[in-house]
C-alpha positions as CSV (number, residue, x, y, z in Angstrom):
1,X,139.7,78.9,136.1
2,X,140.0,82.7,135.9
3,X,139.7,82.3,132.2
4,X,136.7,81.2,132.4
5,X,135.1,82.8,134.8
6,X,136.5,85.8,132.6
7,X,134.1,83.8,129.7
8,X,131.7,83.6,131.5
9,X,131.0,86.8,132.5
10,X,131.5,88.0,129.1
11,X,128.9,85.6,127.6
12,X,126.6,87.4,130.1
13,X,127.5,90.7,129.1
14,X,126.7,89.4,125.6
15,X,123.5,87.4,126.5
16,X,122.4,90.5,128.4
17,X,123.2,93.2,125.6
18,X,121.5,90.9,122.9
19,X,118.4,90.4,125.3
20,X,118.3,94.3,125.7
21,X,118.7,95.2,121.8
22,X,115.8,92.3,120.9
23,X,113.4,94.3,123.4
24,X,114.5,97.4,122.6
25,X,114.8,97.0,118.7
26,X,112.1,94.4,117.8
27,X,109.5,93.4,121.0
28,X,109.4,97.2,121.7
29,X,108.6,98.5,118.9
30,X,106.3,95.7,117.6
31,X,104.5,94.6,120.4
32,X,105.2,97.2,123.6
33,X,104.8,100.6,122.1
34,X,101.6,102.6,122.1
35,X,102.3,102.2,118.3
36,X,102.0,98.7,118.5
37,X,97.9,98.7,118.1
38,X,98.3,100.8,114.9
39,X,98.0,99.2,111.2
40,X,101.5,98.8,110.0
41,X,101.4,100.5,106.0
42,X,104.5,97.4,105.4
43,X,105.8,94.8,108.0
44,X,109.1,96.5,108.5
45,X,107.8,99.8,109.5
46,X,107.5,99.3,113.6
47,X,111.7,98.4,112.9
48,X,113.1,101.0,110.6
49,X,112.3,104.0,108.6
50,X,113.3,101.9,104.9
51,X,110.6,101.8,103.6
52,X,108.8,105.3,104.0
53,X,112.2,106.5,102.8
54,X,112.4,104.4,99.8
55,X,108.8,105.5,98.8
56,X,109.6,108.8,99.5
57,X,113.0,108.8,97.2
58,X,111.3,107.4,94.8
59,X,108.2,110.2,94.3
60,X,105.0,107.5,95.2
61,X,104.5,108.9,98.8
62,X,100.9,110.2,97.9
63,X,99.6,106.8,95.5
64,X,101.4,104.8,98.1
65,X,99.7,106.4,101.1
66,X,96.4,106.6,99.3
67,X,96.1,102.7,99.0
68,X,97.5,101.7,102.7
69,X,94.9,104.0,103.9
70,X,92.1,102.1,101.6
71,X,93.4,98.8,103.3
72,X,94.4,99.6,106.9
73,X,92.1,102.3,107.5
74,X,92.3,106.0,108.5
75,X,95.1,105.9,110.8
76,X,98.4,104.3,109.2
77,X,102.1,103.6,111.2
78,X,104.6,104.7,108.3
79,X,107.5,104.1,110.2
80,X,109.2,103.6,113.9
81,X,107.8,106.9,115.2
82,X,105.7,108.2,112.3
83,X,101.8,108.1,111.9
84,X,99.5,109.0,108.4
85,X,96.5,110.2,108.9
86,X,93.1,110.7,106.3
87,X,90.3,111.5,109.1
88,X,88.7,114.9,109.1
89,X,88.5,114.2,112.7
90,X,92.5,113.7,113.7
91,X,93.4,116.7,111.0
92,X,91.1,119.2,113.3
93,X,93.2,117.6,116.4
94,X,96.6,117.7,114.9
95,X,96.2,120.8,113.0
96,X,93.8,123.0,115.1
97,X,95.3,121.8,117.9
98,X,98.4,123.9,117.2
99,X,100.9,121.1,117.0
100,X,104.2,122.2,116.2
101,X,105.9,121.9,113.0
102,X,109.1,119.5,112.7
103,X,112.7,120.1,111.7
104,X,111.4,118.7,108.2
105,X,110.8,122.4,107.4
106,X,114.2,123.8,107.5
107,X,114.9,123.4,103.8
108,X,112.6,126.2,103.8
109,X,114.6,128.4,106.1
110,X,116.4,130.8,103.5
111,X,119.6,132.7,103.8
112,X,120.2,131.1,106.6
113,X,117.2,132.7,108.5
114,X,113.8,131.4,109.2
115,X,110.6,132.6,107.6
116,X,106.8,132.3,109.0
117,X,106.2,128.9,106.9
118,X,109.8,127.2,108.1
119,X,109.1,128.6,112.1
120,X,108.7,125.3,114.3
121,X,107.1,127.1,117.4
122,X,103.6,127.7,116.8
123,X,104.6,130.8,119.2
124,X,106.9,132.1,116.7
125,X,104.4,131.1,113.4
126,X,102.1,133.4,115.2
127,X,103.4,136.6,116.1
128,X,105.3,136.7,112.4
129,X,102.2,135.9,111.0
130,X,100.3,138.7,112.8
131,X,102.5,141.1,110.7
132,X,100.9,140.6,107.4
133,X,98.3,138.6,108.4
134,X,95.7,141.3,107.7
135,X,96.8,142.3,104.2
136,X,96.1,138.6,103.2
137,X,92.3,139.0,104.3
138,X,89.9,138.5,101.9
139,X,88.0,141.6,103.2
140,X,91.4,143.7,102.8
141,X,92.3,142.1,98.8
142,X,88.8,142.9,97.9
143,X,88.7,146.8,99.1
144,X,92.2,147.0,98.4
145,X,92.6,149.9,95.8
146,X,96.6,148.5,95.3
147,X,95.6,144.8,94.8
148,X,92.8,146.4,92.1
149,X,95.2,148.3,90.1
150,X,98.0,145.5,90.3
151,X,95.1,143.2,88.7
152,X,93.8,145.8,86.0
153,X,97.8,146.4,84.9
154,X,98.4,142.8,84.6
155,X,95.0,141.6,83.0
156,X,94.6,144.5,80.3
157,X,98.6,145.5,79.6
158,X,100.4,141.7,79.9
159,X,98.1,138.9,79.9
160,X,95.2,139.9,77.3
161,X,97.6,141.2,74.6
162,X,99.7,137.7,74.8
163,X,96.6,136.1,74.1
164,X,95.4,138.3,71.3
165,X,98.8,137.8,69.6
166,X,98.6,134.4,70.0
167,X,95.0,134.9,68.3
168,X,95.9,136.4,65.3
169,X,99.5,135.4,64.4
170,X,98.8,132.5,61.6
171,X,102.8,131.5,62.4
172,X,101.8,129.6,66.0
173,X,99.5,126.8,64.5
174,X,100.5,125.0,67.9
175,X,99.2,127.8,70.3
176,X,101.2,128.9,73.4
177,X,102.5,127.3,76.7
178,X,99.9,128.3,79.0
179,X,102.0,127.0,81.7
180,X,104.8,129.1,81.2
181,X,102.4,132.2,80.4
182,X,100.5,131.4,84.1
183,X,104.1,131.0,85.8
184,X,104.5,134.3,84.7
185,X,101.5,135.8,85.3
186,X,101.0,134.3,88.9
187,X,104.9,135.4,89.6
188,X,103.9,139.6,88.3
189,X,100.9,138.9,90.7
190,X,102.6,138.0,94.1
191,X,105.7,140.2,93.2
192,X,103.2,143.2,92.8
193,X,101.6,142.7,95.9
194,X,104.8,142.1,97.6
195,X,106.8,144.8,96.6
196,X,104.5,147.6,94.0
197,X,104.5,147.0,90.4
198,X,107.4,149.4,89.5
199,X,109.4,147.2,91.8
200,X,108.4,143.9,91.0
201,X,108.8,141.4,88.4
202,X,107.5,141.3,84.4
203,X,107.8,138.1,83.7
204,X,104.8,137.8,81.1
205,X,106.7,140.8,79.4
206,X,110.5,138.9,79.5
207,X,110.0,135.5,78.4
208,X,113.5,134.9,78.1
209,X,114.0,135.5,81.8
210,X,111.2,133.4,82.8
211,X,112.0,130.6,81.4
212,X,115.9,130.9,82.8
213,X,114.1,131.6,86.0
214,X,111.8,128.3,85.8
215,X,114.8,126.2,84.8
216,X,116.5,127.3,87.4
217,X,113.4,126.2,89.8
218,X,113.4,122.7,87.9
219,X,117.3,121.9,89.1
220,X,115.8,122.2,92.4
221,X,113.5,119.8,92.5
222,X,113.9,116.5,94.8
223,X,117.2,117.9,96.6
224,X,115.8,118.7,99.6
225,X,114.8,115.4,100.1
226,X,117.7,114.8,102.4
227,X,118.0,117.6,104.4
228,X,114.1,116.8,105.5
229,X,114.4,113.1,105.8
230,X,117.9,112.6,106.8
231,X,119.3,115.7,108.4
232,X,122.0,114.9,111.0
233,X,123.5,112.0,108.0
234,X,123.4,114.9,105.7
235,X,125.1,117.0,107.9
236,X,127.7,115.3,108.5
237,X,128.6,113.9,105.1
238,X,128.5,117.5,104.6
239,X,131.1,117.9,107.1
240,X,133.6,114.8,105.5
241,X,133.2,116.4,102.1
242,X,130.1,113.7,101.1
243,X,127.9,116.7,99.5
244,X,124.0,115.1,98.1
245,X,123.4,118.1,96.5
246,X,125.5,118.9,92.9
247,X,127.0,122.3,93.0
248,X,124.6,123.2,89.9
249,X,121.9,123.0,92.5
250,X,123.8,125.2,94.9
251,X,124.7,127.5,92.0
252,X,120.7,127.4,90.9
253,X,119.9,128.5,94.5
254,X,121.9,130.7,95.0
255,X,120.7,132.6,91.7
256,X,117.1,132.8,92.4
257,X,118.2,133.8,96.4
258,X,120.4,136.8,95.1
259,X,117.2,137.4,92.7
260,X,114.9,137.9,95.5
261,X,117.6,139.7,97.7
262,X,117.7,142.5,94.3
263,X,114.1,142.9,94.8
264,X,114.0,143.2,98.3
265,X,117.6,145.7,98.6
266,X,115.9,148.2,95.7
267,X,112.5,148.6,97.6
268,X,114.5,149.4,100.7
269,X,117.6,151.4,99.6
270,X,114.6,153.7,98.0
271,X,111.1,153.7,99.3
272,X,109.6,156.0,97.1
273,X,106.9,157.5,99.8
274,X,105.8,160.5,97.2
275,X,104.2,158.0,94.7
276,X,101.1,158.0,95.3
277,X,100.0,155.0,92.4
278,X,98.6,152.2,94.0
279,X,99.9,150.0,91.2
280,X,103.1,150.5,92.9
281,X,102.3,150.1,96.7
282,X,104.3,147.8,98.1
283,X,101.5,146.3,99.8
284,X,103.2,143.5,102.3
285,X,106.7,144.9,102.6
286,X,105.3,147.6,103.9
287,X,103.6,145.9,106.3
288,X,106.5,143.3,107.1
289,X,108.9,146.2,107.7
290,X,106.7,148.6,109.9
291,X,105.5,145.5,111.9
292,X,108.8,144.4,112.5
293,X,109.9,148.1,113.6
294,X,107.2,148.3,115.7
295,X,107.5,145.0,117.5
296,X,111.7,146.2,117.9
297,X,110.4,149.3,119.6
298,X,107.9,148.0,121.7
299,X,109.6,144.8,123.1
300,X,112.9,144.7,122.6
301,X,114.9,141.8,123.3
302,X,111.8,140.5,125.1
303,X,110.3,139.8,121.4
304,X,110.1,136.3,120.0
305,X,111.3,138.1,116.3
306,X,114.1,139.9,118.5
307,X,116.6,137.5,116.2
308,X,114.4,138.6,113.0
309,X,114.8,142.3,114.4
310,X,118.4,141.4,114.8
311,X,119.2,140.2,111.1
312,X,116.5,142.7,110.1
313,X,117.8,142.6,106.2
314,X,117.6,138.6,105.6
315,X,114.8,138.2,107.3
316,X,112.7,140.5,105.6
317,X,114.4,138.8,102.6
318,X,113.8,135.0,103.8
319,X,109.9,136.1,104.3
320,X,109.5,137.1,101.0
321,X,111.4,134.8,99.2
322,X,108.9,132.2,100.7
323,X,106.2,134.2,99.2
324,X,107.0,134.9,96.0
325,X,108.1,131.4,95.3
326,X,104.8,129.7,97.1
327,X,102.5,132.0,95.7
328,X,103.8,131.7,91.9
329,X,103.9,128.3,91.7
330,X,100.6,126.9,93.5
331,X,98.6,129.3,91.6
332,X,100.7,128.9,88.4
333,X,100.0,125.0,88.7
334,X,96.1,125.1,89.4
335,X,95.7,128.0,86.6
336,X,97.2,125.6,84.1
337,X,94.9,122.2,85.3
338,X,91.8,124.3,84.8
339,X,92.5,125.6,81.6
340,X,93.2,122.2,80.6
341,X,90.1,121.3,81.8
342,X,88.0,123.9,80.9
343,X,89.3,123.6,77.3
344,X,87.6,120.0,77.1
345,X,84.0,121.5,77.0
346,X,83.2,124.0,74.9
347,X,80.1,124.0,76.3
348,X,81.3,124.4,79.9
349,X,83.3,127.7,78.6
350,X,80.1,128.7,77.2
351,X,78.2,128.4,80.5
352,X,81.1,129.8,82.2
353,X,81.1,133.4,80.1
354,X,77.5,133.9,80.0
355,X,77.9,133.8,84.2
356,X,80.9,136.0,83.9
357,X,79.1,138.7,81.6
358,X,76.3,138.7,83.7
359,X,78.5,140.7,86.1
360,X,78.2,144.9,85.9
361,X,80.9,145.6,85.1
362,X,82.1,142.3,83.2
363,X,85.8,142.5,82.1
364,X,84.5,142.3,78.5
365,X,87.2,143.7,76.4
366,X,86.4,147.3,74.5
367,X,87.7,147.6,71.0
368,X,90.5,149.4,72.0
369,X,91.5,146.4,74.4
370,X,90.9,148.0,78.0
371,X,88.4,145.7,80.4
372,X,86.8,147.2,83.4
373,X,87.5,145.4,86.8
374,X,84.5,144.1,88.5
375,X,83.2,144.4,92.0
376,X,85.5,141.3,93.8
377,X,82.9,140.8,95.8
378,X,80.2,139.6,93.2
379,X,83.5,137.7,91.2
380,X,84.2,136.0,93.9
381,X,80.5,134.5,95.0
382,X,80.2,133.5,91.2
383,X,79.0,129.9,91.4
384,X,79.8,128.5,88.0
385,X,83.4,130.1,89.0
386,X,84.1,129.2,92.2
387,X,82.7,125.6,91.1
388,X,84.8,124.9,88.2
389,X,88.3,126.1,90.3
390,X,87.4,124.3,93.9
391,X,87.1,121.1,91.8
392,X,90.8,121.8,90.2
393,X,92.1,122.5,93.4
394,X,90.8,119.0,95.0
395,X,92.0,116.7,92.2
396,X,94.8,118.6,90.9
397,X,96.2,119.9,94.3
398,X,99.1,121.9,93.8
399,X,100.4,120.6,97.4
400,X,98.6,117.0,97.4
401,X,101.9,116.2,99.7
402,X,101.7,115.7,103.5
403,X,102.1,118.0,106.2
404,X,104.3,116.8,109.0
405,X,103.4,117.9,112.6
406,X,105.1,116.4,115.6
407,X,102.6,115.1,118.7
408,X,103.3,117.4,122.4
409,X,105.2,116.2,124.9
410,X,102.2,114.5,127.0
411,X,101.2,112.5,123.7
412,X,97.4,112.9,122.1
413,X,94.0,110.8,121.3
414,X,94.1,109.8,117.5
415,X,90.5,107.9,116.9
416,X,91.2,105.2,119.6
417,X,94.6,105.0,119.6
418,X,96.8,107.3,122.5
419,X,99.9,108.3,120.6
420,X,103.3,109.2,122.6
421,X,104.2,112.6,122.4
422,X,107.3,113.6,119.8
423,X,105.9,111.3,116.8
424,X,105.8,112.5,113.3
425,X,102.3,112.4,111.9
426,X,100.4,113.9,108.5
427,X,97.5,114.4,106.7
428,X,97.4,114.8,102.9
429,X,95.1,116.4,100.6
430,X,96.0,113.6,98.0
431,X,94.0,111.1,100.4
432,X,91.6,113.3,102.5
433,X,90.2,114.6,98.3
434,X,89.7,111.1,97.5
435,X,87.6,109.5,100.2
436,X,84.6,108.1,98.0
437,X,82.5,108.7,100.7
438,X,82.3,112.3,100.4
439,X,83.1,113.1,96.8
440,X,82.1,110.1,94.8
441,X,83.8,108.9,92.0
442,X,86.3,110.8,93.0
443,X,89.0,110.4,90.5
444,X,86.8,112.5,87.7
445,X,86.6,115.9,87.5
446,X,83.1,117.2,88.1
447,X,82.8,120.6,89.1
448,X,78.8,120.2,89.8
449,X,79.5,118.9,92.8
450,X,80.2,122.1,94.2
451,X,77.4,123.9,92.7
452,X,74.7,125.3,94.9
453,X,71.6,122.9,95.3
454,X,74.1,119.6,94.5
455,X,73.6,117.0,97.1
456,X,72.4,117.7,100.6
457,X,73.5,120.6,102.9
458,X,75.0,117.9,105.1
459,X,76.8,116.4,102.1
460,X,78.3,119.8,101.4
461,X,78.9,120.7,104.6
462,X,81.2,117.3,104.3
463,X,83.0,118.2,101.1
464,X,83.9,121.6,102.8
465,X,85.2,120.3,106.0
466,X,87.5,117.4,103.7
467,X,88.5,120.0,101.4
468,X,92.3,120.7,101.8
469,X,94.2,122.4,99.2
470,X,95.2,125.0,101.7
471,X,95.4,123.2,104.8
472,X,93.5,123.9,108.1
473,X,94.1,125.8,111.5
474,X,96.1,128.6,112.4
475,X,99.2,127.4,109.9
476,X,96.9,127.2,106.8
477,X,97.8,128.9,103.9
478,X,98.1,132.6,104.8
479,X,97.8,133.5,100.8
480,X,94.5,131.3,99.9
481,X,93.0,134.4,99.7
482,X,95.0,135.9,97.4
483,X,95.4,133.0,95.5
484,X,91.6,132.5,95.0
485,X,91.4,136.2,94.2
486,X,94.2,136.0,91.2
487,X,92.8,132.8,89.7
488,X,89.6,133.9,89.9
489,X,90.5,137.5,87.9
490,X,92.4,135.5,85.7
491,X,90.2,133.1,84.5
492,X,87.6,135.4,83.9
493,X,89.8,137.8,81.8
494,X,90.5,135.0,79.7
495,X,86.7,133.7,79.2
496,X,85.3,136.4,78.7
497,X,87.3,137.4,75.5
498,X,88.4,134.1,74.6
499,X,87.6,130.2,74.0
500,X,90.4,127.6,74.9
501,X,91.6,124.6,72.7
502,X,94.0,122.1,73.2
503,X,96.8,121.3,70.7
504,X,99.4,119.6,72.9
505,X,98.9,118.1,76.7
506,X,101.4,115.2,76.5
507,X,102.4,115.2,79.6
508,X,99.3,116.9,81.5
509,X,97.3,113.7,82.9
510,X,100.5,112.5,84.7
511,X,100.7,114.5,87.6
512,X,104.1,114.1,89.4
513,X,103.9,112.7,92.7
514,X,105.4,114.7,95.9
515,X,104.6,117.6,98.4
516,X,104.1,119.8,95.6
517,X,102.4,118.1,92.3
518,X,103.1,119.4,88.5
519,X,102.8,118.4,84.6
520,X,104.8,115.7,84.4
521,X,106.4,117.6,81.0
522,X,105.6,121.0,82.4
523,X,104.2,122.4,79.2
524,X,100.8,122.5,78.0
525,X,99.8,124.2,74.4
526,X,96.6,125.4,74.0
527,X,94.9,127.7,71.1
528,X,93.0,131.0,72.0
529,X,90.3,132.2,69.6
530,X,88.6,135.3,70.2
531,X,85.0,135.9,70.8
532,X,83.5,137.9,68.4
């Protein structure tokens, strides 16, 4: 009898423990949870986090996303706890709302420190951001006499002589990698501006070392999909010796960290404060390091960057890093679409100089091969310009990927749907570019649609507000600015003096699918010929 009654009561325990895990794990979730009213992207997602992880392993987030959201509708449940978004509406809530960031951006902590793009606190984000954030003005670029001689140096004594070598040597029928040459030239950009010309980079000058540098970026690629997707697994397979990552990963990491380190220990062992070139100001270390001095002297320990002030020499270091590698390869990726656009239409290129030698100065080349710079201010309201590279930047983003952001504590309003606090959720500019309701037919490229006097004022005022390459709110881009600035300078050095021709884009029409979106080959060969 005791037996039994021992049976029994263990058949209840059972009965009760499976009862508990069948609401917990499958009426809960499906049924119960504020999630429950939101269109499921596949039927297992209320359940488990399979599928979005599948998709994500296997690089078809953003296609994937893209059609759920053409059949479910702007507001998507991608897993147990994790929401997609593609409303203008819910992107101003979520990301002008100042919703933190998740522990998905700790793969872009470096050296062990965090940096303004990896901070989760919107707290933190903002007093590092308040550093620098005024050297990354567009009012500051455009008067800045630095970021003007950077530009002139680079245009006139790098970029404009590779192409007029290219030009006349009869030996390179099959033109040059343009997307090595823009790597390059976007990498001498940020690394001037980060750290003066004498100190930063020549990559357009050493293409042996760029293209060891850009190999070494290529092994990274994909290997930090489990530290953001599975973090405490990873960790502890760490732990039991059950490394993801190959050491030639580590080893490729750890290269291009000690690379920036070098760059960041030779500007500080010796500020040069008698050179008085403004090629080589180092226009944002300077301002990183005196902000960060400041802050150390005027709050102390009470700082939020008192553990930046603390590990002053990493964090500088982990800052920049960010930087240098962000603003090389966005830049470097929407330089090399819009070439390979632009070199389609003659015509277009032809439309496209006569506006950019309407500018006095224009950056015409002399005989001797010196350009002027022209006013930034008159580049940059160009409308032909500023048409031809907003429409690159929409349906080539360089970051088409989503942005994760976690919901506060006391939950949110999504459209009609309350949302629990602590649930992923992100917007992409892969979906929010695409909505045929603003830009119609959106998969072609047609840069008239940004042109003044297209469609109506409240049509524009559409395509502005759904426009995304950079993001939106207070943890937007902090270098669109000088981004738009570079490409802009760039692009019209090359057009002025030159016409573009396409020998080889195998490759160029498949754009890879993930947070950040290149050449599927990561080449493309095109033919300069000089304008006489």
């Amino acid at each position: 009898m005791k037996m039994a009654g021992g049976f029994t009561g263990l058949s209840c325990a059972a009965a009760a423990l499976f009862a508990f895990l069948t609401y917990r794990f499958i009426f809960w979730p499906a049924l119960l949870s504020p999630l429950a009213r939101i269109p499921n992207a596949h039927w297992s997602v209320p359940f488990s986090r399979l599928w979005i992880l599948r998709i994500r392993f296997t690089h078809r987030e953003n296609k994937t996303l893209f059609a759920v959201h053409r059949r479910h509708g702007p507001i998507v449940r991608v897993g147990p706890s994790e929401l997609s978004i593609d409303d203008v509406d819910c992107v101003r809530t979520v990301y002008q709302g100042g919703f933190e960031k998740t522990s998905w951006y700790s793969v872009f902590d470096n050296y062990g420190a965090v940096c303004m793009f990896s901070a989760r606190p919107s707290a933190e984000h903002s007093a590092r951001k308040r550093l620098i954030s005024h050297v990354y003005s567009k009012s500051y670029i455009q008067s800045s006499p630095a970021a003007s001689a950077q530009g002139h140096a680079i245009l006139s004594e790098r970029i404009l002589p590779i192409l007029e070598r290219s030009a006349k040597d009869t030996q390179l029928p099959h033109g040059i990698d343009i997307y090595s040459v823009f790597m390059a030239a976007t990498m001498d950009f940020i690394a001037g501006y980060l750290f003066g010309l004498r100190n930063g980079t020549d990559f357009l000058g050493d293409k042996a070392y760029r293209e060891h540098f850009l190999e070494l970026y290529r092994a990274r690629q994909g290997y930090g999909y489990y530290d953001q997707e599975m973090p405490q697994f990873t960790r502890f397979c760490r732990k039991i010796g059950i490394p993801f990552c190959p050491k030639w990963v580590d080893a490729a990491n750890k290269e291009l960290g000690d690379w920036c380190l070098r760059l960041c220990d030779q500007i500080s062992a010796s500020p040069d404060t008698t050179n008085t070139d403004p090629r080589d100001e180092p226009v944002v270390w300077k301002s990183l390091v005196g902000g960060l001095r400041t802050d150390e002297t005027t709050k102390g320990k009470d700082s939020l960057l008192y553990p930046a002030v603390s590990n002053f020499r990493l964090s500088v270091a982990s800052e920049l890093f960010d930087h240098v590698l962000a603003g090389q390869e966005t830049a470097g990726l929407a330089l090399t679409y819009l070439t390979w656009r632009l070199s389609q239409s003659l015509e277009l290129q032809e439309k496209l100089r006569t506006e950019l030698l309407g500018m006095t100065p224009n950056m015409r080349q002399r005989p001797d091969g010196t350009i002027d710079m022209p006013d930034p201010k008159k580049l940059d309201s160009l409308p032909l310009l500023h048409a031809v590279l907003t429409e690159t930047l929409r349906l080539h983003a360089p970051i088409p990927g989503p942005q994760p952001r976690q919901t506060p504590e006391a939950g949110c309003r999504l459209g009609s749907y309350h949302v629990p606090g602590g649930v992923r959720v992100a917007a992409l500019a892969y979906t929010l570019h695409r909505d045929e309701v603003v830009f119609p037919d959106a998969e072609k490229w047609d840069h008239t649609r940004w042109l003044p006097g297209t469609g109506t004022e409240d049509e524009r005022k559409l395509q502005n507000r759904q426009f995304w390459a950079f993001g939106s709110g207070g943890r937007m881009c902090i270098g669109s600015n000088f981004a738009m600035n570079e490409m802009k300078l760039m692009i019209a050095a090359i057009y002025s003096n030159y016409t573009s021709h396409i020998v080889d884009d195998e490759g160029v029409a498949n754009q890879s699918d993930g947070y950040t979106s290149r050449p599927a080959n990561e080449q493309l060969y095109l033919r300069f010929e000089k304008v006489v």
